[in-house]
Short mmCIF file of the C-alpha atoms (twelve columns), coordinates in Angstrom:
data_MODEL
# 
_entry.id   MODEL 
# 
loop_
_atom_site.group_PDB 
_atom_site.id 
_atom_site.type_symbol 
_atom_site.label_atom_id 
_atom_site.label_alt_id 
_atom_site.label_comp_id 
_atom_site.label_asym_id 
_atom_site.label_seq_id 
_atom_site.Cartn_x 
_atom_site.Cartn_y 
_atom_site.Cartn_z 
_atom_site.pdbx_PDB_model_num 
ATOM 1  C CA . UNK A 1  0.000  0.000   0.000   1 
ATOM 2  C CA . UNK A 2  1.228  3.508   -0.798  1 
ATOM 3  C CA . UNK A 3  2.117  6.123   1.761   1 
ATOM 4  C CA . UNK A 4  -0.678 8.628   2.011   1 
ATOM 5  C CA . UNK A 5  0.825  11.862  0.022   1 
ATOM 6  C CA . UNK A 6  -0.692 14.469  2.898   1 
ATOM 7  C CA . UNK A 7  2.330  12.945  5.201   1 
ATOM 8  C CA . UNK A 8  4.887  13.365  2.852   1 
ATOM 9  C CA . UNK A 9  8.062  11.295  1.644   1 
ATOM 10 C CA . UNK A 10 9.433  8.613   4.190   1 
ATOM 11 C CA . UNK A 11 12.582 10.215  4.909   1 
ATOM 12 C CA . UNK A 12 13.965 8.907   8.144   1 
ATOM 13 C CA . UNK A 13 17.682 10.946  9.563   1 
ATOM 14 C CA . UNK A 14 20.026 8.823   10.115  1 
ATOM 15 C CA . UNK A 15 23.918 8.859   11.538  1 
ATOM 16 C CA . UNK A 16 25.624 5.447   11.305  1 
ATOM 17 C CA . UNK A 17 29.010 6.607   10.177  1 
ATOM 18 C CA . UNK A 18 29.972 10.005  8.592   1 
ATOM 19 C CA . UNK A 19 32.112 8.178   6.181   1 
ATOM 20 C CA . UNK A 20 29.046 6.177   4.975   1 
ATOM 21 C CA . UNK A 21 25.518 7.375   3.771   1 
ATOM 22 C CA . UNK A 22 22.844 4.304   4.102   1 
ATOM 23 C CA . UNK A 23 19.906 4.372   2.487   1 
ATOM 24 C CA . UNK A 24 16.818 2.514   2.788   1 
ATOM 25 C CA . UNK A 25 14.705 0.756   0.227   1 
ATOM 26 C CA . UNK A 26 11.975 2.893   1.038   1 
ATOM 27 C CA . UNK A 27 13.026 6.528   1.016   1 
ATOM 28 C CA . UNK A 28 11.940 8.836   -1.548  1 
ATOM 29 C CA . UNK A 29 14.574 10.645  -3.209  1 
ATOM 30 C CA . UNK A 30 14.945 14.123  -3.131  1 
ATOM 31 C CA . UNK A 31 16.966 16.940  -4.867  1 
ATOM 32 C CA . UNK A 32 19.012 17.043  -2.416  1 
ATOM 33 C CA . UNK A 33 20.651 13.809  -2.883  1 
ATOM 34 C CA . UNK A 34 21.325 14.324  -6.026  1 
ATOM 35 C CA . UNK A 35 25.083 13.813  -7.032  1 
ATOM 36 C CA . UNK A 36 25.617 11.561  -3.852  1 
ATOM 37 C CA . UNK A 37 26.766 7.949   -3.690  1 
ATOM 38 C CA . UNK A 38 23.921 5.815   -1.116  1 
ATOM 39 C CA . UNK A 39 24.704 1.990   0.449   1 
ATOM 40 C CA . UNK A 40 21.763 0.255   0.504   1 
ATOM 41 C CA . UNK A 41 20.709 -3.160  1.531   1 
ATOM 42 C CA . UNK A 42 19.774 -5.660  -0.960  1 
ATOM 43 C CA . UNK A 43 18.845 -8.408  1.752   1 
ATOM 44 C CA . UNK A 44 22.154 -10.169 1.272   1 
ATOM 45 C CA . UNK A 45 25.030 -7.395  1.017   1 
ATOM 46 C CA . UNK A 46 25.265 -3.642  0.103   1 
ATOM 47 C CA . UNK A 47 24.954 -1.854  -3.175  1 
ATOM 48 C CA . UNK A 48 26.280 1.215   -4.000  1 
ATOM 49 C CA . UNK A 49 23.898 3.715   -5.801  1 
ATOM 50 C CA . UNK A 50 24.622 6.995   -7.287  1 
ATOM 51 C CA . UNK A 51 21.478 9.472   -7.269  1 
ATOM 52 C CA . UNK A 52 20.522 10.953  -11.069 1 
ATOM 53 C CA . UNK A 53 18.332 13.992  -11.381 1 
ATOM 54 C CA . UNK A 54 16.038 11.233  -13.132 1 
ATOM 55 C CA . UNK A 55 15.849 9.660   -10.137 1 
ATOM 56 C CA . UNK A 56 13.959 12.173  -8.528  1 
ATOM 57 C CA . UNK A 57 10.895 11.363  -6.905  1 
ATOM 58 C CA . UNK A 58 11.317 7.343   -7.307  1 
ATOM 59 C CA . UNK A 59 12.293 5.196   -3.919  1 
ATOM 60 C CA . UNK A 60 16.125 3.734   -3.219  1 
ATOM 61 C CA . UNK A 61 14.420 -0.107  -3.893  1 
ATOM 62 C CA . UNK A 62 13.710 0.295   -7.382  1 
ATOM 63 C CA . UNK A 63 17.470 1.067   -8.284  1 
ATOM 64 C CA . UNK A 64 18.324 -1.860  -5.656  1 
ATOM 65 C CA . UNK A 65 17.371 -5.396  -7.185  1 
ATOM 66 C CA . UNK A 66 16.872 -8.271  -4.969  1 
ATOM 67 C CA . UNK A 67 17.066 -10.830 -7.596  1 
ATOM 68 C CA . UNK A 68 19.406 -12.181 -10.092 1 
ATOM 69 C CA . UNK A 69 19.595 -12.287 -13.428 1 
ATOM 70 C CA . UNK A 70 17.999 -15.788 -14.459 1 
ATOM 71 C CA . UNK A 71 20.323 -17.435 -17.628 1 
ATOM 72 C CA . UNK A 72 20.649 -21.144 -19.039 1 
ATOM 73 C CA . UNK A 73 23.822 -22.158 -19.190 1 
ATOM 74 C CA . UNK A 74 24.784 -23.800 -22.492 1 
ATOM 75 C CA . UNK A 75 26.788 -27.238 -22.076 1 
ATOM 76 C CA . UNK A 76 29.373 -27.375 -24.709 1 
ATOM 77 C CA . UNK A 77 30.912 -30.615 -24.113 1 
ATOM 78 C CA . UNK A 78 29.881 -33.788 -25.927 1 
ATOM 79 C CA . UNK A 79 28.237 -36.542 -24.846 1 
ATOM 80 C CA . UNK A 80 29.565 -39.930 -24.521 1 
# 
């Protein structure tokens, strides 16, 4: 379900280390972050996302996948 828009964007202050800005999957993005590298948690480790002025206005999980990419892998050796 969508946050109501009369509360405004999720945007939660946080201080972890000064040398690292985390992000969560469920901020907004602002103007403000524009030009800024964010860490955010994928469920398994941490990716590193830099914030576009097209960015604007989406939320930190849709640049974050949680998934794979899904491939078959050819086999190339013969069979005997």
């Amino acid at each position: 379900m969508a946050r109501s828009s009369w509360k405004g964007p999720y945007i939660q202050n946080q201080k972890v280390n000064n040398s690292k800005n985390l992000a969560l999957r469920n901020f907004k993005i602002m103007p403000n972050f524009v030009g800024k590298d964010y860490l955010t948690y994928n469920g398994k480790s941490f990716i590193k996302i830099k914030v576009l002025e097209e960015m604007i206005g989406h939320k930190f999980g849709e640049f974050c996948f949680t998934r794979k990419e899904f491939s078959f892998s050819k086999n190339n050796g013969t069979k005997n």
